[in-house]
NUKOL-97090 format. One record per residue (C-alpha): residue number from 0; residue in three letters; chain; x, y, z. Coordinates in pm, whole numbers, plus 50000, padded with zeros to 5 digits. Each point is the difference from the previous one (the first is absolute). Layout:
<sites>
 drendren selo torpa    px    py    pz
      NUM  Ala     A     X     Y     Z
...
</sites>
This chain:
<sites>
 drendren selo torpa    px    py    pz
        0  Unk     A 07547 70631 75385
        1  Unk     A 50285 50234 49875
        2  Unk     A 50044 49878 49716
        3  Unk     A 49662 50102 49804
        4  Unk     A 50010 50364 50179
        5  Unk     A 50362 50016 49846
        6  Unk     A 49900 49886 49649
        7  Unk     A 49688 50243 49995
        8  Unk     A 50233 50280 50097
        9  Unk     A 50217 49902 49708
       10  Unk     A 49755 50014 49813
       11  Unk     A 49882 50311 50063
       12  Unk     A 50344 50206 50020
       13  Unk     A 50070 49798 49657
       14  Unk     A 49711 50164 49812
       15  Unk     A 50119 50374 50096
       16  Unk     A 50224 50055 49730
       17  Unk     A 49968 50060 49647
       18  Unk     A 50135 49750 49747
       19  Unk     A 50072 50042 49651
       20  Unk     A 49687 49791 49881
       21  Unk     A 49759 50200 50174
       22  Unk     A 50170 50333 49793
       23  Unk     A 49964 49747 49709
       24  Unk     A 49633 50016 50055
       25  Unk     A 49974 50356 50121
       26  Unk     A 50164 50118 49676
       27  Unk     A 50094 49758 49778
       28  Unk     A 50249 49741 49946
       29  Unk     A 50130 50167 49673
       30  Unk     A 50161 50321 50188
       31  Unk     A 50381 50072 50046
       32  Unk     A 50194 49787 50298
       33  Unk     A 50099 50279 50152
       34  Unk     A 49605 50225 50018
       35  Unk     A 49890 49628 50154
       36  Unk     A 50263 50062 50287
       37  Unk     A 49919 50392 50029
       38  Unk     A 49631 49880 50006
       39  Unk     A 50072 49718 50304
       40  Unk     A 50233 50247 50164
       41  Unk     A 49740 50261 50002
       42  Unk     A 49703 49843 50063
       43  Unk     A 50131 49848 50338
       44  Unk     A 50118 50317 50088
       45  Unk     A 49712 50192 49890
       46  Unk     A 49793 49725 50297
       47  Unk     A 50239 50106 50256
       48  Unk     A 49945 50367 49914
       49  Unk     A 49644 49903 50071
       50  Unk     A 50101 49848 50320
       51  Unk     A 49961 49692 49986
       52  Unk     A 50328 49891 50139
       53  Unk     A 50045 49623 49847
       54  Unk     A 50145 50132 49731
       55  Unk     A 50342 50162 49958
       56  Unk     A 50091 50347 49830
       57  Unk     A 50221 49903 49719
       58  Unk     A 50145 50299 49714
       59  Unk     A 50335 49934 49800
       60  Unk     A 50056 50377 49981
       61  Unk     A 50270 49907 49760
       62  Unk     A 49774 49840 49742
       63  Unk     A 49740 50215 50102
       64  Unk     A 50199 50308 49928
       65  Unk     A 50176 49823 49655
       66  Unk     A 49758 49776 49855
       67  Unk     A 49674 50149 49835
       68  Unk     A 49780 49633 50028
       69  Unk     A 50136 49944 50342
       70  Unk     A 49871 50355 50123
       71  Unk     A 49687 50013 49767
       72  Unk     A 49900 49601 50192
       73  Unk     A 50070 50136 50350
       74  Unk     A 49768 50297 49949
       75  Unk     A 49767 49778 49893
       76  Unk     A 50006 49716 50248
       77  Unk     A 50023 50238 50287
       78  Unk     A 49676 50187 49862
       79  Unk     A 49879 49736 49924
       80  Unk     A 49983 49761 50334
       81  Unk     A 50029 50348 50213
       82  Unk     A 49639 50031 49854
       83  Unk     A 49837 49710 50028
       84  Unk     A 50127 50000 50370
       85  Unk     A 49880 50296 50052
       86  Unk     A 49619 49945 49907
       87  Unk     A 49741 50053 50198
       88  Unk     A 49731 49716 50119
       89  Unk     A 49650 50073 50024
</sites>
């Protein structure tokens, strides 16, 4: 009896986290490594901004604060999911 409530919360916890092939179809697989990593980075920060607290707050202030696609994908991940979090149901 453990065993499928431990699998379905797996499976759940295992879907709250951005990969790189869901930025791929977000934005494209033809954009710079690094604005795919801003994007992930940002987006699952911009859901915990938006409290929902499965996901984890993740910035590399270095890259953020050196490299221009890193920086320019965060911003836009973080709008992004921050957003569409953020929408109201009616």
């Amino acid at each position: 009896m453990k065993t499928p409530i431990i699998i379905f919360c797996f499976l759940i916890l295992s879907g709250c986290a951005t990969t790189i092939s869901d930025v791929d179809n977000y934005v494209g697989a033809d954009q710079p490594k690094e604005y795919k990593i801003g994007y992930k980075e940002g987006c699952d920060s911009g859901y915990r901004d938006a409290s929902n607290f499965y996901y984890k707050f993740k910035k590399d202030v270095r890259k953020y604060s050196q490299d221009d696609f890193y920086r320019q994908g965060w911003n836009d991940g973080h709008l992004s999911c921050f957003t569409s979090y953020n929408q109201p149901t009616y």
